[in-house]
GUTOR-969534 format. One record per residue (C-alpha): residue in one letter; x, y, z. Coordinates in steps of 0.02 Angstrom, whole numbers, padded with zeros to 5 digits, always signed. Example, Ala and Ser with C-alpha at 12.3 -4.5 7.8 and 13.67 -1.06 7.14 Angstrom:
% GUTOR-969534
A+00615-00225+00390
S+00684-00053+00357
END
This chain:
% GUTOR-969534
X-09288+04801-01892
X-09198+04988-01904
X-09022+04987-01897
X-08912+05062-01791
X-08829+05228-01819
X-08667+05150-01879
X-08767+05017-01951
X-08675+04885-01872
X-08689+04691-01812
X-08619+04637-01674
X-08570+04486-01613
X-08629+04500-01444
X-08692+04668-01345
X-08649+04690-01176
X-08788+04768-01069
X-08705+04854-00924
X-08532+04901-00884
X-08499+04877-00715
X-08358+04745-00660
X-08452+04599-00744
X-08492+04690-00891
X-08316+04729-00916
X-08249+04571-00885
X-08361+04486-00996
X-08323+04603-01148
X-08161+04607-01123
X-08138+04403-01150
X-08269+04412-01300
X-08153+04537-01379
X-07994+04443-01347
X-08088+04313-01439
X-08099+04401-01581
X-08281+04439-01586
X-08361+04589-01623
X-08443+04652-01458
X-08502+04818-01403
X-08518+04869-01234
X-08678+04975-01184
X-08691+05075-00999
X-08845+05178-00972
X-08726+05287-00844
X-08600+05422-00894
X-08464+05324-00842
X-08420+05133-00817
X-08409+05056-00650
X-08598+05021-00583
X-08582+05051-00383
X-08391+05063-00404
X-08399+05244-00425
X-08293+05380-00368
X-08361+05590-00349
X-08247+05728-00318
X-08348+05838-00176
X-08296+05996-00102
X-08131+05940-00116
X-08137+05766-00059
X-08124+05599-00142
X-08262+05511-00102
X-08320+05340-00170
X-08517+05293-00198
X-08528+05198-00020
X-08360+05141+00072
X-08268+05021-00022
X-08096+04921-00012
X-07989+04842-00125
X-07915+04657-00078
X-07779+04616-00185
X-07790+04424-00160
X-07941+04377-00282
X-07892+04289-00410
X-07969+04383-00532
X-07911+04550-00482
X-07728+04462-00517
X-07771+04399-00685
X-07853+04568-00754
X-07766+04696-00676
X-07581+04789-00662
X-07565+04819-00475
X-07434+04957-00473
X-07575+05084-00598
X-07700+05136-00443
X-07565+05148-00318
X-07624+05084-00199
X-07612+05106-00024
X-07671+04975+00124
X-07749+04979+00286
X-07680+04901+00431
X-07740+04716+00457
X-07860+04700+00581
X-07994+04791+00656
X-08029+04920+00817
X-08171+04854+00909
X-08272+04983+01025
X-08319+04890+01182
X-08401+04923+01312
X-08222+04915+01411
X-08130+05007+01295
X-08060+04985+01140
X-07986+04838+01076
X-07887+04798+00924
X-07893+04626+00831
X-07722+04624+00709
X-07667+04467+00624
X-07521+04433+00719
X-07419+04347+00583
X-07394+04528+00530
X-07412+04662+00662
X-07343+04538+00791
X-07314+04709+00906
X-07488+04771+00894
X-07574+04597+00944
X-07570+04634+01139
X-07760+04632+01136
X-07741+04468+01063
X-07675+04395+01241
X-07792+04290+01336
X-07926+04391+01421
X-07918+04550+01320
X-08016+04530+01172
X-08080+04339+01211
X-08026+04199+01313
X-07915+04073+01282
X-08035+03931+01224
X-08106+04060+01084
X-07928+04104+01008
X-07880+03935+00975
X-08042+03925+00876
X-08003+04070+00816
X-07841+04005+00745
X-07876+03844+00711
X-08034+03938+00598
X-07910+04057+00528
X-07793+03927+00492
X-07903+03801+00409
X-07989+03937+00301
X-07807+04017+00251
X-07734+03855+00188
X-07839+03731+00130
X-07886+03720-00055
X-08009+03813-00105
X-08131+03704-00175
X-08142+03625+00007
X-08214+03793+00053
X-08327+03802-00100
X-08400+03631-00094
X-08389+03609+00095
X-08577+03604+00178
X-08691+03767+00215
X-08792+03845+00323
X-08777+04014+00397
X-08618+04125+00463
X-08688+04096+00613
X-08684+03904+00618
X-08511+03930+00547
X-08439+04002+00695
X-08534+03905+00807
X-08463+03732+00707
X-08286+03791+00751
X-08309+03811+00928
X-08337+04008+00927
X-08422+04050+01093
X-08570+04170+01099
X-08485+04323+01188
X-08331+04312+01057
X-08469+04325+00918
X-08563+04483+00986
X-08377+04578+01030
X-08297+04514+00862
X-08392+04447+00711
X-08564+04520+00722
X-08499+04683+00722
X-08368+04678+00603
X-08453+04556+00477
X-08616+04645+00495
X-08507+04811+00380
X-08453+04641+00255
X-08620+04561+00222
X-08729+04717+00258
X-08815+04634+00377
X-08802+04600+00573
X-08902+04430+00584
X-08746+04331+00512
X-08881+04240+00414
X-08757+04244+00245
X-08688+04085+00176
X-08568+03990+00275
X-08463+03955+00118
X-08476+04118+00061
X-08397+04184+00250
X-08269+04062+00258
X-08221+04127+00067
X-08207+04314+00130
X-08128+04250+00283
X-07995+04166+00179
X-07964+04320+00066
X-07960+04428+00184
X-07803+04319+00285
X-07729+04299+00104
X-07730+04454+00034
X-07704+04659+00087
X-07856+04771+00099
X-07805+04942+00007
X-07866+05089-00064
X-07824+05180-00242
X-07762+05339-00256
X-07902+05405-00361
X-08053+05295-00270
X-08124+05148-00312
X-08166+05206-00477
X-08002+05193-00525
X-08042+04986-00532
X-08156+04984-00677
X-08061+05154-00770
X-07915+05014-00800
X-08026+04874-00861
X-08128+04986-00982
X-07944+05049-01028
X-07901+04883-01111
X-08043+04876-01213
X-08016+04905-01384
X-08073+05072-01458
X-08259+05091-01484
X-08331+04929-01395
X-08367+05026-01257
X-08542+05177-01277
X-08590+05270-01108
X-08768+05350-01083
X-08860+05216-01188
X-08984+05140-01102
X-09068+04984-01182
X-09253+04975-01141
X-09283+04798-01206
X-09230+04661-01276
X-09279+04595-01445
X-09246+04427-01541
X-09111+04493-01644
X-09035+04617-01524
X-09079+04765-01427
X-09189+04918-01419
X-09116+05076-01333
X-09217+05205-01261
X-09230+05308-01420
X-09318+05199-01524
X-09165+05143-01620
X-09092+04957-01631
X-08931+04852-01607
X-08935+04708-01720
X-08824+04541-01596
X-08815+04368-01619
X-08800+04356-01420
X-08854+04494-01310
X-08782+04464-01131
X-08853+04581-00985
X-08748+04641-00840
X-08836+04760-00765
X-08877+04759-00564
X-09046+04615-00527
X-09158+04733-00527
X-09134+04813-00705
X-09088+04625-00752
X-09282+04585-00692
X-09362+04710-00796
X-09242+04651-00945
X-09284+04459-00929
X-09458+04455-00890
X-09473+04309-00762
X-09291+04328-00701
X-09294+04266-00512
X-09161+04373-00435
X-09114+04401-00238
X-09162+04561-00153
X-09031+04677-00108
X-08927+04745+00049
X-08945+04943+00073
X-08808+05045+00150
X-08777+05238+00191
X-08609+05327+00191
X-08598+05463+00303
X-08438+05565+00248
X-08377+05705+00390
X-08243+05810+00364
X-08123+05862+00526
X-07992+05983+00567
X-07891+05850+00677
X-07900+05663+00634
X-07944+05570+00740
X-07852+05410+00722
X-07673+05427+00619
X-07686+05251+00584
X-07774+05174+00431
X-07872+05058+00539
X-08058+04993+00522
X-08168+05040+00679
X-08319+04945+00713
X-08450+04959+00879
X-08479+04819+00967
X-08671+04898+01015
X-08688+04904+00828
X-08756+05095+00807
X-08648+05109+00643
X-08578+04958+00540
X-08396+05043+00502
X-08280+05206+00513
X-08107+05260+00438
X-08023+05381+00420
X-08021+05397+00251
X-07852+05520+00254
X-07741+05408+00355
X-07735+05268+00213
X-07735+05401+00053
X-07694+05563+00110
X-07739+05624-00066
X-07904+05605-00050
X-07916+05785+00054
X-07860+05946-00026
X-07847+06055+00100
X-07769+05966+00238
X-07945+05904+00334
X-07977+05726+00393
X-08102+05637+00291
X-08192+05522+00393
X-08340+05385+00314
X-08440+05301+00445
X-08579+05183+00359
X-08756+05129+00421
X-08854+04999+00372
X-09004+05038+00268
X-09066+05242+00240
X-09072+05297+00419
X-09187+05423+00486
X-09102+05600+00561
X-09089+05519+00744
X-09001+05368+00672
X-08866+05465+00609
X-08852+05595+00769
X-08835+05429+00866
X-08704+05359+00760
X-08618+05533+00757
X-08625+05507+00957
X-08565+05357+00957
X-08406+05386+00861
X-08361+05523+00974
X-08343+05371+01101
X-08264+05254+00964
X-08127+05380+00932
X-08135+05448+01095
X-08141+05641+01031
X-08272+05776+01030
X-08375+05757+00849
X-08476+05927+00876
X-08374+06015+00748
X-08380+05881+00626
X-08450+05943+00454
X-08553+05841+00338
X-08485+05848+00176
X-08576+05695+00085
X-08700+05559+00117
X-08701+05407+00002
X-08851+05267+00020
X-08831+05124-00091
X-08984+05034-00147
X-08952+04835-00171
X-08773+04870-00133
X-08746+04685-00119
X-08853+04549-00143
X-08933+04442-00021
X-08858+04285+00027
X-08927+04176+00153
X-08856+04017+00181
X-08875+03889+00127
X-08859+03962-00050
X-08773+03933-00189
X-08608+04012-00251
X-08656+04034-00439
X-08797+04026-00546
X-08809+03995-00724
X-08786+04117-00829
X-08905+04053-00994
X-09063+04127-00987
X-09118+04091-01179
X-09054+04037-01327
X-08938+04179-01356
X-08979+04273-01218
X-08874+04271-01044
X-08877+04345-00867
X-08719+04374-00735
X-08664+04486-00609
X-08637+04481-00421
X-08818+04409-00387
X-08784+04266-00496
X-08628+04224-00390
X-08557+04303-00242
X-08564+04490-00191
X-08393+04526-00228
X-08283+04606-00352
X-08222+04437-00348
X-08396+04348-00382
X-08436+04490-00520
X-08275+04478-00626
X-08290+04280-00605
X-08472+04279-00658
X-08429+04398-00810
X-08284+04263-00857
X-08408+04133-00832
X-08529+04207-00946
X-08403+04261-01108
X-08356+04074-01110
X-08510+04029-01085
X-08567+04117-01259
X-08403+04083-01356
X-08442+03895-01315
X-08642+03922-01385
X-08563+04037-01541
X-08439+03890-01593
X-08585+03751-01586
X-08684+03835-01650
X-08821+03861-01513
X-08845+04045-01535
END
């Protein structure tokens, strides 16, 4: 076998440096091992990206930030992105009119809609509550090892009624899962549910690029090597794309499923949820509040106003607005969406300009219920798989399933397995 440039051996190499990746390499190096970190893109992150276009901050598909996975606590200083959050809840588009559902343990004021009648009857918000309630304080392995089947059955088991699901949950669940059925896992839901009640949804000043920028920042100096891309796998390490060779004990790949696939021959891995970010860029904003607008006829998944949580991310004073679709709609798609958040925000969208559109192949995984939360990460001796679609499709579920994986190989390292 040739060596590697620096003629090098590694302990373990890292295929991929997206959250997982990162995670991963950055236990095996507090470990002590010698790992190396190899992304085939010119910058770490996977589909946590961030582009700066025609002045605007724009991230690779609307993201948010929720400060209240565990993870995210352990790996990261919460003060560095400054971040900013939006309000807690979400504007529904009705066909009467808008209506806002706000947690009211914390925008008591803005929870009229929230009164019997408005938003849902009075039957539906003690389920409501008594669902909120349940998912917001008990443990969380109750959630975790609790029984599955489908979002849907989930709602339906706590005494959810049918019109509450169509005004409420379909639509705004349909922009979490990437998907309006409300076929993902009932565990999985009642998870998000619970982090979302738990924790504040926020944006960094820089984008959501700024998340992985700080984990690659703690790595020590040259474990990490961008625009490398490893075309195979070998059994004593890697080959990259150029012919040359990584020698590894371990060789752990992080990379999205379907790179993963053509890695591991024989991998099963799930298919993936598409999504398209329309970005439009406005001389008035249209809402002044950072708020999360979703339509209850479902022609677009979610909309923000991208300006009104970090003002930063214009430069010359405009709006930025993302609006995001499911799949990679067609042209009248996305002149019916652009119609239908003229009625959303209740303003003329005619001089609305297109500044970006984003679509996200296998932006999240797919997770039907019932399904489980993690898979395991050994593949072959010495050889091991992780990332979101070997857990859950999360920042959470990646940085967990990269944990998961480094102790997974420190455990096969000290007996000796690899």
């Amino acid at each position: 076998m040739e060596k590697t440039t620096d003629g090098a051996r590694y302990d373990v190499v890292v295929v991929g440096a997206g959250a997982a990746g990162l995670a991963c390499a950055g236990d095996l190096c507090a470990a002590g091992l010698r790992v190396l970190l190899l992304e085939a893109g010119d910058a770490v992150g996977g589909r946590m990206r961030t582009d700066r276009v025609a002045g605007f901050t724009v991230d690779r598909g609307f993201q948010v930030f929720n400060t209240s996975y565990p993870q995210v606590k352990r790996r990261m200083n919460l003060k560095a992105p400054r971040l900013r959050p939006f309000t807690p809840g979400v504007l529904v588009h009705t066909e009467r009119g808008p209506r806002r559902f706000t947690d009211p343990s914390r925008r008591p004021r803005k929870s009229r809609d929230l009164l019997p009648g408005r938003l849902a009857s009075g039957r539906d918000l003690l389920a409501l509550s008594a669902l909120s309630a349940r998912d917001a304080l008990a443990p969380v392995s109750v959630l975790r090892h609790g029984s599955d089947g489908t979002t849907l059955d989930a709602l339906a088991t706590a005494g959810v009624s049918a019109q509450l699901v169509e005004t409420l949950f379909r639509p705004f669940l349909s922009g979490v899962f990437l998907e309006d059925r409300l076929e993902t896992s009932a565990r999985f839901f009642h998870l998000v549910w619970r982090s979302m009640l738990r924790g504040t949804l926020c944006l960094p000043a820089e984008g959501i690029g700024a998340v992985p920028a700080q984990l690659a920042s703690r790595l020590p100096q040259d474990v990490l090597r961008t625009g490398i891309l490893v075309s195979a796998l070998t059994p004593d390490g890697v080959v990259l794309a150029d012919g040359s060779e990584v020698w590894s004990r371990a060789v752990v790949v992080a990379t999205g499923q379907r790179a993963a696939a053509e890695l591991l021959p024989g991998l099963r891995v799930p298919d993936g949820r598409t999504v398209t970010t329309l970005y439009h860029a406005t001389a008035r904003s249209p809402l002044d509040e950072p708020l999360l607008v979703v339509d209850a006829r479902r022609r677009f998944l979610n909309s923000c106003v991208l300006t009104a949580v970090q003002p930063g991310f214009s430069t010359d004073g405009r709006a930025l607005v993302s609006t995001s679709l499911l799949g990679s709609p067609g042209p009248a798609d996305t002149d019916a969406a652009l119609r239908a958040l003229g009625e959303a925000y209740g303003t003329d969208t005619d001089g609305w300009e297109a500044v970006h559109r984003v679509t996200v192949p296998d932006a999240l995984p797919e997770m039907p219920g019932p399904t489980p939360l993690s898979r395991t990460t050994r593949w072959a001796p010495g050889r091991y798989v992780y990332g979101d679609h070997r857990a859950t499709g999360s920042l959470q579920g990646a940085l967990a399933s990269g944990a998961r994986a480094a102790r997974t190989v420190l455990d096969d390292l000290r007996t000796g397995a690899v």
